[in-house]
C-alpha positions in Angstrom: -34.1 -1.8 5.7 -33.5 1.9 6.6 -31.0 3.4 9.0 -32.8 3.7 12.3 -31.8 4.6 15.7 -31.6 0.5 16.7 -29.7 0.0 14.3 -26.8 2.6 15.2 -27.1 1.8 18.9 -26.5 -2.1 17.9 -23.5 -0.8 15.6 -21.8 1.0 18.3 -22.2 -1.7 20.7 -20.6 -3.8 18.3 -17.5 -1.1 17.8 -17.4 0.2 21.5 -17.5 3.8 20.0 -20.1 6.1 20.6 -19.4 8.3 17.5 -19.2 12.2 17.8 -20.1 12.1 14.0 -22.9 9.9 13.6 -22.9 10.3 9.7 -20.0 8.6 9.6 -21.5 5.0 11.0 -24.3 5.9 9.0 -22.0 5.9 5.7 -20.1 3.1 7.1 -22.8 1.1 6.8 -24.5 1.7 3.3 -23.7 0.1 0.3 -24.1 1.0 -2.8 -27.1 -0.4 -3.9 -28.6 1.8 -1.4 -27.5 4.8 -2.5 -28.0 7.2 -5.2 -24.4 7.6 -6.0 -21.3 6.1 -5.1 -20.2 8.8 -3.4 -22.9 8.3 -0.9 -21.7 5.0 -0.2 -19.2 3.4 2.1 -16.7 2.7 -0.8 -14.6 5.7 -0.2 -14.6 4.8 3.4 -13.7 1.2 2.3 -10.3 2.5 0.7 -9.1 4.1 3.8 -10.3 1.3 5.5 -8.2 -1.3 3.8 -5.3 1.1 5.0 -5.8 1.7 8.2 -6.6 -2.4 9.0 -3.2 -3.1 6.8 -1.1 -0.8 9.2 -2.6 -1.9 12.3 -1.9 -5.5 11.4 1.4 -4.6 10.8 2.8 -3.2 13.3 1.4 -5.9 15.4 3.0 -8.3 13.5 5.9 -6.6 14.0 5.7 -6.3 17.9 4.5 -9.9 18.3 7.1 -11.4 16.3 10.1 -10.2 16.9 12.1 -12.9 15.2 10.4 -13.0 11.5 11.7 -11.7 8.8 10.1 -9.5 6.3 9.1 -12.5 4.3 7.2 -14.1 6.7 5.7 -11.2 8.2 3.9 -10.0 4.6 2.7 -14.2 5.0 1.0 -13.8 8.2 -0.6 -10.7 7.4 -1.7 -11.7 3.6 -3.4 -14.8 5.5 -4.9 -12.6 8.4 -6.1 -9.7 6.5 -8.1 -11.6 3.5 -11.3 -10.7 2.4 -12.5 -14.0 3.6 -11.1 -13.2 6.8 -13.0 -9.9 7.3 -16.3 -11.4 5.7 -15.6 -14.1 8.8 -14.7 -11.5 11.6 -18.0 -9.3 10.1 -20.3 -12.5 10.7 -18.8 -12.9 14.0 -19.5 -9.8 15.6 -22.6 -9.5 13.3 -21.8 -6.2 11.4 -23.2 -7.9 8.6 -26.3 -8.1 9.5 -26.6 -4.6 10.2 -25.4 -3.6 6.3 -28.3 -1.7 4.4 -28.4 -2.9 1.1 -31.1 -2.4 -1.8 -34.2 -4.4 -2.6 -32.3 -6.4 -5.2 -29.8 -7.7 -3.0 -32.5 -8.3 -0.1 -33.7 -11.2 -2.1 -31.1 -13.0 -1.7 -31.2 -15.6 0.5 -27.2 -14.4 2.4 -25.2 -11.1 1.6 -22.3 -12.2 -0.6 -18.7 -12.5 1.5 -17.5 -9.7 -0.5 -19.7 -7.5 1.3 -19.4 -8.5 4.8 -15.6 -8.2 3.9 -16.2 -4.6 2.8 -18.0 -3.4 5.8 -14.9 -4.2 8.0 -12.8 -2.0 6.3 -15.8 1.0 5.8 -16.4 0.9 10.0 -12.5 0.9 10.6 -12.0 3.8 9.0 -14.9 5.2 10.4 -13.3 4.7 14.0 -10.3 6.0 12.4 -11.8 9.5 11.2 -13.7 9.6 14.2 -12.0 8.6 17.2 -8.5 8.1 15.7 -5.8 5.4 15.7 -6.7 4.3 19.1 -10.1 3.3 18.7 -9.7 1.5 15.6 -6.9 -0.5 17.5 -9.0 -1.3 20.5 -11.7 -2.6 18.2 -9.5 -4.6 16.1 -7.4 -6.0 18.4 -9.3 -8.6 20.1 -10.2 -10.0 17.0 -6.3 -10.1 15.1 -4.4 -11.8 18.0 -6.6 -15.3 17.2 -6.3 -14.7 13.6 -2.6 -14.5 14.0 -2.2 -17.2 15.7 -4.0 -18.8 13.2 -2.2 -17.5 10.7 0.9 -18.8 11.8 0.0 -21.9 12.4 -1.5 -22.5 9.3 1.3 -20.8 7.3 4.6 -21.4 9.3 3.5 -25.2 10.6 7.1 -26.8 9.8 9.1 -23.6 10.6 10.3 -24.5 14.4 11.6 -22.1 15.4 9.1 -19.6 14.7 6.7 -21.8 16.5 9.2 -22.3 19.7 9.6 -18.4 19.6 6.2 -18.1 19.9 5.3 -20.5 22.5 8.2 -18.9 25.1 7.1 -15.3 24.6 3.7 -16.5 25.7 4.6 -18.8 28.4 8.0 -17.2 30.2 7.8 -14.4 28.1 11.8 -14.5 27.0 13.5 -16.1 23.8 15.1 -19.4 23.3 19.0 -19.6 23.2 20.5 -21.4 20.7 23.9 -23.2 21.2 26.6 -24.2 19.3 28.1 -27.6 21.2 30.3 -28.1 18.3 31.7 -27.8 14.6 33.1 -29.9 12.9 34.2 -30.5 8.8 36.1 -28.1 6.0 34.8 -24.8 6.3 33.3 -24.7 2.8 31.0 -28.0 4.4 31.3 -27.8 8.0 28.2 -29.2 10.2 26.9 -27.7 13.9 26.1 -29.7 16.5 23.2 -27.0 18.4 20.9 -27.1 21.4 18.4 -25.2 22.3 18.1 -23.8 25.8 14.6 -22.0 27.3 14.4 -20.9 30.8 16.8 -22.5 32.7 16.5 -25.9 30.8 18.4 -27.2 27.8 16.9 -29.7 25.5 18.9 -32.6 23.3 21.2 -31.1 20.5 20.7 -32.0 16.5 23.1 -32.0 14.0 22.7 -30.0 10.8 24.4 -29.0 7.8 24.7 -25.7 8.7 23.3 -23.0 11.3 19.8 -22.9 10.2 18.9 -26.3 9.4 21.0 -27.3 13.0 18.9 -24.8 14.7 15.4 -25.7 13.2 15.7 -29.4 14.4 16.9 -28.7 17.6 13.8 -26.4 17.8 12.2 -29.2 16.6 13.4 -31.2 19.7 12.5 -28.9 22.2 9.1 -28.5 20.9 8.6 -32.6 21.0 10.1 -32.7 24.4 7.2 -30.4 25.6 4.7 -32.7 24.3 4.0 -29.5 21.5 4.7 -31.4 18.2 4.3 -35.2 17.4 5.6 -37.2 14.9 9.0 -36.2 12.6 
């Protein structure tokens, strides 16, 4: 398969970018075993690719969830931004169909993930160098928010009060309040007595061993009480 003008028209529909420099989707788009040299390939694009996608994931992260730490922010993102991730979100919009590969790999009855993967990162940067941050981001962004969700969910299942955060800056777009009802014990052992209040409403209190663990299960509560969790 050669680069025609179908082909580019398709790509940009894809992307939502009619490229000033149409080379660029062109290189974008060819892989290696196309080319005569590596350097007319998309693996240069590929490496800015890979950083580009990495930042715009992560500053996302870092507006949409305000309450993680560092720790589980680098979580979300390793589980969003894998390469099986970007094979899948390259199948979805059908980039990979559009990759032009040699006769070799034509054979084949599917294109290995690894390359779907890679054309994700080469057609990012490629929005990057042409139409800057902004088009990158409103290419990308449609398809992260689900994968972040999913990422969450899949990576932070038991951690309550992530998932409580979450749920209330969706739904009434303001943070849960947690409260301290009382102490009691030595200081070096002492155990909280928390609930956890959400617009206007407070839900049952937990005990815990300290702050955290107090606050996690009374998360925990709230989350039941909305019919969100079953089960311990």
């Amino acid at each position: 398969m050669l680069m025609n003008d179908e082909i580019r028209a398709k790509a940009q529909e894809i992307l939502g970018h009619q490229f000033e420099d149409i080379g660029l989707l062109d290189l974008a788009l060819r892989h290696a075993s196309i080319s005569e040299s590596r350097l007319d390939s998309n693996e240069r694009l590929e490496f800015l690719g890979d950083a580009v996608l990495g930042m715009i994931v992560c500053e996302r992260i870092f507006h949409r969830f305000p309450e993680y730490l560092e720790g589980e922010m680098t979580k979300i993102k390793s589980l969003a931004v894998s390469r099986s991730i970007c094979a899948r979100i390259a199948m979805e919009t059908g980039l990979d169909q559009l990759i032009l590969v040699g006769k070799g790999m034509m054979t084949q009855p599917e294109l290995p993930p690894s390359l779907a993967a890679a054309v994700i990162e080469s057609v990012v940067a490629a929005l990057y160098i042409d139409g800057g941050m902004e088009r990158a981001q409103s290419f990308l962004m449609p398809l992260l928010d689900p994968l972040l969700d999913e990422a969450v969910n899949s990576g932070h299942q038991h951690n309550f009060k992530s998932m409580l955060q979450q749920h209330a800056q969706k739904t009434v777009g303001m943070s849960p309040q947690y409260r301290i009802l009382e102490e009691k014990g030595p200081d070096h052992a002492k155990a909280f007595h928390i609930a956890v209040e959400l617009d206007g409403t407070q839900f049952d209190p937990c005990w815990g061993q300290s702050k955290k663990a107090a606050e996690q299960s009374a998360a925990q509560c709230a989350l039941k009480a909305m019919g969100l969790i079953e089960g311990d």
